[in-house]
C-alpha positions in Angstrom: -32.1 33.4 -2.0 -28.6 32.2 -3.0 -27.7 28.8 -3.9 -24.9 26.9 -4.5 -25.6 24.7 -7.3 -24.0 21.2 -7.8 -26.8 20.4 -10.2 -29.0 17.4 -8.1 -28.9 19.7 -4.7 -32.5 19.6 -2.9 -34.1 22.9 -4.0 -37.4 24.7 -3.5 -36.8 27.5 -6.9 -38.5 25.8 -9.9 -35.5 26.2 -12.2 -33.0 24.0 -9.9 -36.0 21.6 -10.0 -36.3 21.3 -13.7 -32.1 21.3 -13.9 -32.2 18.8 -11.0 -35.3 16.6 -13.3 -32.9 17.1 -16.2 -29.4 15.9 -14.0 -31.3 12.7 -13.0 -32.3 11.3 -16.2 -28.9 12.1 -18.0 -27.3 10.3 -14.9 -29.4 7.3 -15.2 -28.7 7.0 -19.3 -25.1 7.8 -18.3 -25.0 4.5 -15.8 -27.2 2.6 -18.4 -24.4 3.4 -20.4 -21.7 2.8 -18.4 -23.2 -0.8 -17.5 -23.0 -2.0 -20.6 -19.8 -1.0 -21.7 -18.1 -2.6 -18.9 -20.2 -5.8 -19.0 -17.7 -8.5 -17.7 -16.2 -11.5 -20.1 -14.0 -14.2 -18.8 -10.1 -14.8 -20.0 -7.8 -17.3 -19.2 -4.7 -16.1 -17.0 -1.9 -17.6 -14.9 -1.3 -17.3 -11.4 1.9 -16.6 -10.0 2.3 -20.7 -8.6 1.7 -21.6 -12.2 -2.0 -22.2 -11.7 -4.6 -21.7 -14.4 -7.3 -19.9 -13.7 -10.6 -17.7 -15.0 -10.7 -14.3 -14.1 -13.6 -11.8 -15.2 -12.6 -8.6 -16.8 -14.0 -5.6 -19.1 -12.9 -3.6 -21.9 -12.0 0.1 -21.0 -11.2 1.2 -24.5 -14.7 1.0 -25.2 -15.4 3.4 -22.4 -12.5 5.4 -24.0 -13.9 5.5 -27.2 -17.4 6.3 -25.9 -16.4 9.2 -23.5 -14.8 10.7 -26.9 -18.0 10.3 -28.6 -19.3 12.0 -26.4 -16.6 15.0 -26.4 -16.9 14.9 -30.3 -20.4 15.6 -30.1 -20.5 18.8 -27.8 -20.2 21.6 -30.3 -19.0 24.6 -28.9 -18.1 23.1 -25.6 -14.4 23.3 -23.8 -13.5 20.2 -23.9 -10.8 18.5 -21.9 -9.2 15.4 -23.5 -10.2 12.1 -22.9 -7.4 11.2 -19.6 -6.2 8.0 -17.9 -5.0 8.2 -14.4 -2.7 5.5 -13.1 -2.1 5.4 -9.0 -1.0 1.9 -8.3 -3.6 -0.5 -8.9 -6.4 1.8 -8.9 -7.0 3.7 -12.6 -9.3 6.3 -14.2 -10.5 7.2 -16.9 -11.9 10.7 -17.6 -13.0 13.9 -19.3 -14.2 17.5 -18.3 -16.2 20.1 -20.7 -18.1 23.2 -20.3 -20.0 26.0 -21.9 -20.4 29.8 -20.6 -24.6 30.7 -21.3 -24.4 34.3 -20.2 -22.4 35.2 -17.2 -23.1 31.2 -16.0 -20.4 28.8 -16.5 -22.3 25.1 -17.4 -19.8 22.3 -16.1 -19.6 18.6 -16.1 -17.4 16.0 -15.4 -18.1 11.7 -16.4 -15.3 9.5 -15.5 -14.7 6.0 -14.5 -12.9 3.9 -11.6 -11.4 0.8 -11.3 -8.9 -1.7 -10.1 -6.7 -3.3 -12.3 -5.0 -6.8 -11.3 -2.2 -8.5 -12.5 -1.7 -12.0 -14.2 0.5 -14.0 -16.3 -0.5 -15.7 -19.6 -1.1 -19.1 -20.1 2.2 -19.4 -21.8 4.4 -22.4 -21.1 7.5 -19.5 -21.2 6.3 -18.2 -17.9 7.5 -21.4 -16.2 10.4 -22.0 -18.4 11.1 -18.6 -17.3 10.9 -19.1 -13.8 12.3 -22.2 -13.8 15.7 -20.5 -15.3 15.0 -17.9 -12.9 15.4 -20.0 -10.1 18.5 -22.2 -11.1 20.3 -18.5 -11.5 19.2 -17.6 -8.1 20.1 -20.9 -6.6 23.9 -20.7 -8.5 24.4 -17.1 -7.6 23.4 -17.5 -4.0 25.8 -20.7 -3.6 28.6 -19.3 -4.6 28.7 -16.0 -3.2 27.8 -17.4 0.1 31.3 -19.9 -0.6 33.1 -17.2 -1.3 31.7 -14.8 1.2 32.6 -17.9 3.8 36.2 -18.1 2.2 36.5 -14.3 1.6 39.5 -13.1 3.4 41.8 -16.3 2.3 40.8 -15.7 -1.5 41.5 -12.1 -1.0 45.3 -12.7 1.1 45.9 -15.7 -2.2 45.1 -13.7 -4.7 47.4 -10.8 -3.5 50.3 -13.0 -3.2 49.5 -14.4 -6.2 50.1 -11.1 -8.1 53.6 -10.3 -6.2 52.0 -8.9 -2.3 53.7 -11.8 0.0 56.1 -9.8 2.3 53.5 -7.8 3.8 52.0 -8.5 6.8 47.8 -9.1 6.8 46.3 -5.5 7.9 49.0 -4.1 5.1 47.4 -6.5 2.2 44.0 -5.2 3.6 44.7 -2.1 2.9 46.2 -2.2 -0.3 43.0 -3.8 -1.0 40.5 -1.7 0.1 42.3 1.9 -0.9 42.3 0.6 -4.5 38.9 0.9 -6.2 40.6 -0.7 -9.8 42.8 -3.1 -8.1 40.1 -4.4 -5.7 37.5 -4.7 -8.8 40.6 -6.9 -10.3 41.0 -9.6 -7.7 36.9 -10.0 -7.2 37.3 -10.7 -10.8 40.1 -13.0 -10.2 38.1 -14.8 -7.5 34.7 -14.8 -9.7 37.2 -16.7 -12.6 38.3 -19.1 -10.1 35.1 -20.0 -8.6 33.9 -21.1 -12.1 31.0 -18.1 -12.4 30.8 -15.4 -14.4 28.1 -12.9 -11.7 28.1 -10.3 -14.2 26.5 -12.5 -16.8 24.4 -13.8 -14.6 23.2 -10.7 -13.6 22.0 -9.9 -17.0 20.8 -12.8 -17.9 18.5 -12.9 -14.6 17.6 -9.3 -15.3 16.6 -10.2 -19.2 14.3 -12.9 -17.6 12.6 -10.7 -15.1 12.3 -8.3 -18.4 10.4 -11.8 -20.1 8.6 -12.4 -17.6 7.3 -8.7 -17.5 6.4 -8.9 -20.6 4.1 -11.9 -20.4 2.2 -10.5 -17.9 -1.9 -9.1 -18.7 -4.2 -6.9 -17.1 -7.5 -7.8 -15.8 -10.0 -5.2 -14.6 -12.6 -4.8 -12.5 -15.0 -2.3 -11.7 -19.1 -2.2 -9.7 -21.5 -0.2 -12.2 -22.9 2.1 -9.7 -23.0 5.8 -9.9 -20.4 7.1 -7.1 -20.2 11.3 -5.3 -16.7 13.0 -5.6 -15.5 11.4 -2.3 -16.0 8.4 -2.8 -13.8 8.8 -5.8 -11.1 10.1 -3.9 -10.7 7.3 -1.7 -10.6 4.8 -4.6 -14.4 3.4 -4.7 -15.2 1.6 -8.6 -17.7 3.2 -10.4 -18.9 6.1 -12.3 -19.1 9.7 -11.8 -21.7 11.9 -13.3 -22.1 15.7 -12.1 -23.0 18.7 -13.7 -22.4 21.9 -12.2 -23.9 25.9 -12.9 -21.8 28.9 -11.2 -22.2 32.8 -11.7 -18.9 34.7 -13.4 -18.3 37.7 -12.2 -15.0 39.8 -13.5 -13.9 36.4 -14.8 -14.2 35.0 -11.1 -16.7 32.1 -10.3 -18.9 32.0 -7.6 -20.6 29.3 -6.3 -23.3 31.1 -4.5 -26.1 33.1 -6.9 -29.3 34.1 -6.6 -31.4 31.7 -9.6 -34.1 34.3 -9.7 -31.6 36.9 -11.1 -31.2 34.7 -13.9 -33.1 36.0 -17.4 -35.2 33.1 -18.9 -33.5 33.0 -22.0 -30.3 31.8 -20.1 -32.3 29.5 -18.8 -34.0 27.9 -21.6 -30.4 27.5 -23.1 -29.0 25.6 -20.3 -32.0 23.9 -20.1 -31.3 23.3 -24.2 -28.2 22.5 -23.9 -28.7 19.7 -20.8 -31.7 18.4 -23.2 -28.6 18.1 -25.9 -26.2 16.4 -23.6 -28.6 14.0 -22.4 -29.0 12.8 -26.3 -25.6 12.6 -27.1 -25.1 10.4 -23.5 
């Protein structure tokens, strides 16, 4: 009889049934756990229309910290690091180990899911910020839409201006527009005479945005409930607890073996060594 063993699959062979007694508990301390670490506190934040409000969030350090207590603790395991997964608003936090026990390769993987919003502080330099912000915006936007409107005079003044007066229109055009360093020379000419300097502007509206960055928090959010695989792929909060047993053969794993062919000291040591994990959970 071969199985394929996600440990937790329905199973009539006595061992999968004490590995599948064994998977339960350790999953229930692990969401136990789990709960309490990301037990929600309230913080102040501010919206983006300068509102003050209370938003709920949780620490994911301490799930950090925890999942590499746990790592810490699993002598003579592979470990995989302690990782962070960023994909938009949705982040994860997770880590992999595993132990050969014979030719049967012991596996588990615990992670966490959850969103992550965006706020501002409740700092009076968010609206000052804004506020300058806006008056840039307001500036800019007037006068390049004056001198968009006057655009072709400025341009045919400004060439005479700097000697071009015989020539007919199309000709000053295309002296104009052939010439990257002459052309960047009369927009400059124009920005002078319109009484703004864009290019400080543009700085100064990009060292704001910069500010404002900066003064933004994170809030997180996540439902303590023990999620499968897919439901993790299609960006579900929660946790994720599963443990999995394959046969090596020639360095190969495969999924399907027969548990019978297993000796009973292999057995007892997995058996030991879910007995260990579910202490150090």
């Amino acid at each position: 009889m071969l199985f394929r063993v996600r440990i937790g699959t329905k199973s009539n062979n006595d061992f999968i049934k004490q590995l599948n007694q064994k998977n339960e508990e350790i999953k229930n301390l692990f969401l136990l756990k789990i709960t309490g670490l990301t037990k929600m506190i309230d913080v102040k934040v501010m919206m983006g229309d300068s509102t003050i409000t209370i938003q709920k969030t949780f620490d994911p350090k301490l799930v950090m910290d925890y999942f590499q207590k746990i790592d810490s603790n699993l002598e003579n395991w592979s470990i995989q690091d302690v990782s962070t997964t960023n994909n938009e608003d949705i982040r994860r936090i997770f880590t992999k180990f595993e132990i050969m026990e014979g030719n049967y390769l012991l596996s588990g993987h615990i992670s966490i899911q959850f969103h992550v919003l965006l706020y501002y502080k409740p700092d009076q330099r968010v609206l000052d910020c804004q506020k300058e912000l806006s008056e840039i915006i307001d500036l800019t936007k007037n006068n390049e839409q004056r001198i968009s409107d006057n655009s072709d005079e400025f341009v045919l003044n400004k060439l005479k201006e700097m000697g071009y007066k015989d020539l007919d229109h199309q000709k000053l055009f295309e002296i104009f527009y052939e010439n990257d360093e002459f052309r960047e020379k009369v927009y400059a000419e124009i920005e002078k005479d319109a009484g703004v300097d864009f290019q400080e502007l543009s700085e100064k509206k990009t060292k704001l945005f910069d500010e404002l960055d900066s003064l933004l928090i994170e809030t997180y959010q996540i439902t303590s409930v023990l999620i499968d695989d897919n439901r993790l792929i299609t960006g579900e909060e929660g946790c994720l607890f599963t443990v999995d047993l394959e046969f090596v053969k020639n360095k190969n794993r495969e999924g399907l073996f027969d548990p019978r062919k297993m000796s009973d000291s292999v057995k007892e040591n997995i058996l030991i060594r879910l007995n260990n994990l579910k202490k150090i959970i």
